[in-house]
C-alpha positions in Angstrom: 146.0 86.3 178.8 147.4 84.6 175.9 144.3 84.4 173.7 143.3 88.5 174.8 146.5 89.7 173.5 146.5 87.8 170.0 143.2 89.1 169.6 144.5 92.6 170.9 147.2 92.1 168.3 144.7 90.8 165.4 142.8 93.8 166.0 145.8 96.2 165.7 146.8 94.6 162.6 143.3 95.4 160.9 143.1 98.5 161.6 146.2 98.7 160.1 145.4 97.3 156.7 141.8 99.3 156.9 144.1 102.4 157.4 146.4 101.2 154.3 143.6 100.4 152.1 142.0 103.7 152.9 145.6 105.7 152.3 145.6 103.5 148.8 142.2 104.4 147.9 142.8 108.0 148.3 146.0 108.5 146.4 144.3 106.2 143.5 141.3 108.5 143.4 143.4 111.5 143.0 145.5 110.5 140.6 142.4 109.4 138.7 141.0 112.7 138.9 144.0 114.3 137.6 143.5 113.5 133.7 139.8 115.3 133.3 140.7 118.1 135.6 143.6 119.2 133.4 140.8 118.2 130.3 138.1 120.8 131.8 140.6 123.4 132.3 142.5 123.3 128.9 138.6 123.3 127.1 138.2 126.7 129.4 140.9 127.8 128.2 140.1 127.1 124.7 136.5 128.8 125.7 137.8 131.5 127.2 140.2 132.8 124.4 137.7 132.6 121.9 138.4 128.9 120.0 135.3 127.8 119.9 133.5 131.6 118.8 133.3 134.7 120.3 132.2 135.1 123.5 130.5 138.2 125.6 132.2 139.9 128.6 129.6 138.0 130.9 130.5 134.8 129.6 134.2 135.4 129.9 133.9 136.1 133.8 132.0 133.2 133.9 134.5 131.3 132.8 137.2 132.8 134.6 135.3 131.7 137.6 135.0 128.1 136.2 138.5 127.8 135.4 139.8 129.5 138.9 137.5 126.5 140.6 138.9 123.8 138.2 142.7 125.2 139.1 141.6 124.8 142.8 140.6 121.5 142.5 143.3 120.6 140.9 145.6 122.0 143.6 143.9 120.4 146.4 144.3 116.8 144.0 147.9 117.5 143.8 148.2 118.3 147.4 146.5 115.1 148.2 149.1 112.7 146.0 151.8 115.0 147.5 151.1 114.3 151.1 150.3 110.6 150.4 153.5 110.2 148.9 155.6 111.9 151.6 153.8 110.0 154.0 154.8 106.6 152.1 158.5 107.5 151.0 159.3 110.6 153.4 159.8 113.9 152.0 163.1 114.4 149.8 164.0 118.0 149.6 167.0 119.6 147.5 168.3 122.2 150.2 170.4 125.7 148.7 171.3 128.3 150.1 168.6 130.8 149.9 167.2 134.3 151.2 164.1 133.9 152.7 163.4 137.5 152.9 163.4 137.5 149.0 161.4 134.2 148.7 158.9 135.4 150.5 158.3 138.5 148.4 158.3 136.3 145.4 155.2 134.2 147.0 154.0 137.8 147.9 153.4 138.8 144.2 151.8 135.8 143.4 149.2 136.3 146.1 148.5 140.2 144.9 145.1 139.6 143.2 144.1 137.6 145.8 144.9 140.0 148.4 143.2 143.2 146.9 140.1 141.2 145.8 139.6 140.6 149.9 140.6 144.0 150.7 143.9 142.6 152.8 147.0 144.5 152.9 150.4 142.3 152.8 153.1 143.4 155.4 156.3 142.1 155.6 158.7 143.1 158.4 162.2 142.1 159.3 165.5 142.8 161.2 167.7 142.2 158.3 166.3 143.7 155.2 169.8 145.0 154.0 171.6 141.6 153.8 168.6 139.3 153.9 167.6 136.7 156.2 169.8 133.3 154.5 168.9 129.8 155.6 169.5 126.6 154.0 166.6 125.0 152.9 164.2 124.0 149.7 163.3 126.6 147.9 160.4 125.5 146.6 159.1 123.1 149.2 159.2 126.4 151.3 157.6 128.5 149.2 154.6 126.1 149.1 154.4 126.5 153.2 154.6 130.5 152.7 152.1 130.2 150.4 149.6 127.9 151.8 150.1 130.2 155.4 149.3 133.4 153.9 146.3 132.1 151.7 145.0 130.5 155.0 145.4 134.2 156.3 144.2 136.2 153.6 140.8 134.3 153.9 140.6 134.3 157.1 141.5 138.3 157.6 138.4 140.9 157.3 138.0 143.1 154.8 139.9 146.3 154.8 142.1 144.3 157.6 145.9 143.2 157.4 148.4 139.8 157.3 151.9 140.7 158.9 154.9 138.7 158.4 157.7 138.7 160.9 160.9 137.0 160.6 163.9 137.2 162.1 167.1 134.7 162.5 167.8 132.8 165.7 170.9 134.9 167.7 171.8 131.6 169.4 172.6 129.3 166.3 176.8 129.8 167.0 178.3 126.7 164.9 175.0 125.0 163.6 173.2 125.9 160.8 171.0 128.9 160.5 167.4 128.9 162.0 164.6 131.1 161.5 161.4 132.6 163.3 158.8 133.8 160.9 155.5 134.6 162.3 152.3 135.0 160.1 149.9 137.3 161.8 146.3 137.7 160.4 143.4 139.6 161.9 140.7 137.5 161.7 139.3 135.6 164.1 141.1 133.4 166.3 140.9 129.8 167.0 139.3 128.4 169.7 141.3 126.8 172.0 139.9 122.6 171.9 141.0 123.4 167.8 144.4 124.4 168.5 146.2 121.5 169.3 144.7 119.9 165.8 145.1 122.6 163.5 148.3 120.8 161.5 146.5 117.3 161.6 145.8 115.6 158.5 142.0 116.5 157.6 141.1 118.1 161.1 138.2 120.5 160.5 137.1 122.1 163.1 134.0 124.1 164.1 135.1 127.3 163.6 134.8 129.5 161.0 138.2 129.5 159.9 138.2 125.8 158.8 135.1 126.3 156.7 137.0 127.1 153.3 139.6 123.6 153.1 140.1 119.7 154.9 143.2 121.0 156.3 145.6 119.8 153.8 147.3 122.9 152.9 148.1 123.0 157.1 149.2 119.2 157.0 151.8 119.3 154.0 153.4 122.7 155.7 154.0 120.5 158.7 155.0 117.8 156.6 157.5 120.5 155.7 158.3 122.5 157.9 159.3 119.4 159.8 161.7 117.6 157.2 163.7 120.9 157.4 164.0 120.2 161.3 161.6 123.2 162.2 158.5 123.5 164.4 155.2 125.0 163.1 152.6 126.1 165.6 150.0 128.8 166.2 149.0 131.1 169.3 146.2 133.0 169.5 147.1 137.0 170.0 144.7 139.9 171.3 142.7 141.3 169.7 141.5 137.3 169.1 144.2 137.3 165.9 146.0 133.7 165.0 149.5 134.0 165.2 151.7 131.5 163.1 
């Protein structure tokens, strides 16, 4: 019994240093991949705003194309480094006070061009539009999870179709601190149910068609988030077969 669990234990152990070599690996590569990212992008730039010669109205859309793709990248990179490092050191945020209701149209504007090109219209409702909905948190650490949520639903919602955002504070909170309940609702397709328990796991992809634009890492570091503030994030399908987050 002895010998069985030493090797039980030697076993654990490498998997264990596989996992860390593989963790190490990944945050090296995207650091690596940083420099000539931000190199491609400032010679599109360059291209684009006519440096290098004048260029025609095709080639400009061509590179606005190239350079959208390069920004991507670089976002998903960033996002990588980001989630290996909260994973490493934990996830240090700089709470405020802060109204969410007016964070969240700020992360709105940003995602106008976005939502036209795709045909979605952007609703936001809430209870307490007058006075705001005020929460304690990090403003910008939340404004990445708003984002990342409604990208995810803007893809994923048909054209001509809407993303609804709900939020509303907690009655029950008394002497503790503020909590929330926002709700992202796209109409798009829904998720089936095996996917649903793994949606916020680190580079789950599932089947469907709603994992085929990303790895999941935009889903992962909103966890990552959403759970250092001491929240929950989770998603329910809603009929018609909408996600519901």
């Amino acid at each position: 019994y002895e010998e069985t669990f030493e090797q039980k234990d030697a076993q654990i152990q490498a998997q264990a240093q596989l996992a860390q070599v593989r963790e190490d690996f990944a945050a090296t590569l995207a650091h690596d991949l940083k420099t000539p990212l931000l190199g491609a992008i400032a010679t599109l730039e360059s291209l684009k705003n006519g440096k290098f010669g004048e260029i025609s109205l095709a080639q400009g859309q061509v590179l606005a194309v190239m350079e959208r793709s390069n920004h991507h990248t670089l976002q998903m990179v960033q996002m990588l480094l980001d989630i290996y490092h909260n994973d490493v050191n934990g996830l240090q945020l700089r709470p405020i006070a802060l109204n969410l209701v007016d964070l969240t149209k700020e992360v709105i504007a940003t995602l106008t061009n976005l939502a036209a090109s795709r045909q979605v219209e952007i609703i936001l409702q809430t209870t307490s539009e007058q006075s705001g909905v005020w929460v304690t948190g990090d403003a910008l650490q939340l404004q990445r999870v708003l984002a990342n949520l409604l990208v995810n639903a803007i893809n994923h919602t048909l054209r001509g179709g809407n993303v609804s955002i709900e939020m509303e504070l907690d009655p029950n909170f008394a002497d503790k601190p503020p909590q929330c309940l926002v709700r992202i609702i796209d109409s798009g397709p829904g998720i089936t149910p095996e996917e649903l328990p793994h949606l916020f796991e680190r580079f789950y992809q599932g089947e469907s068609d709603r994992q085929a634009l990303g790895v999941g890492l935009g889903l992962y570091l909103s966890r990552q988030i959403i759970e250092a503030h001491g929240g929950t994030i989770w998603v329910e399908n809603r009929l018609p077969p909408w996600c519901h987050i």
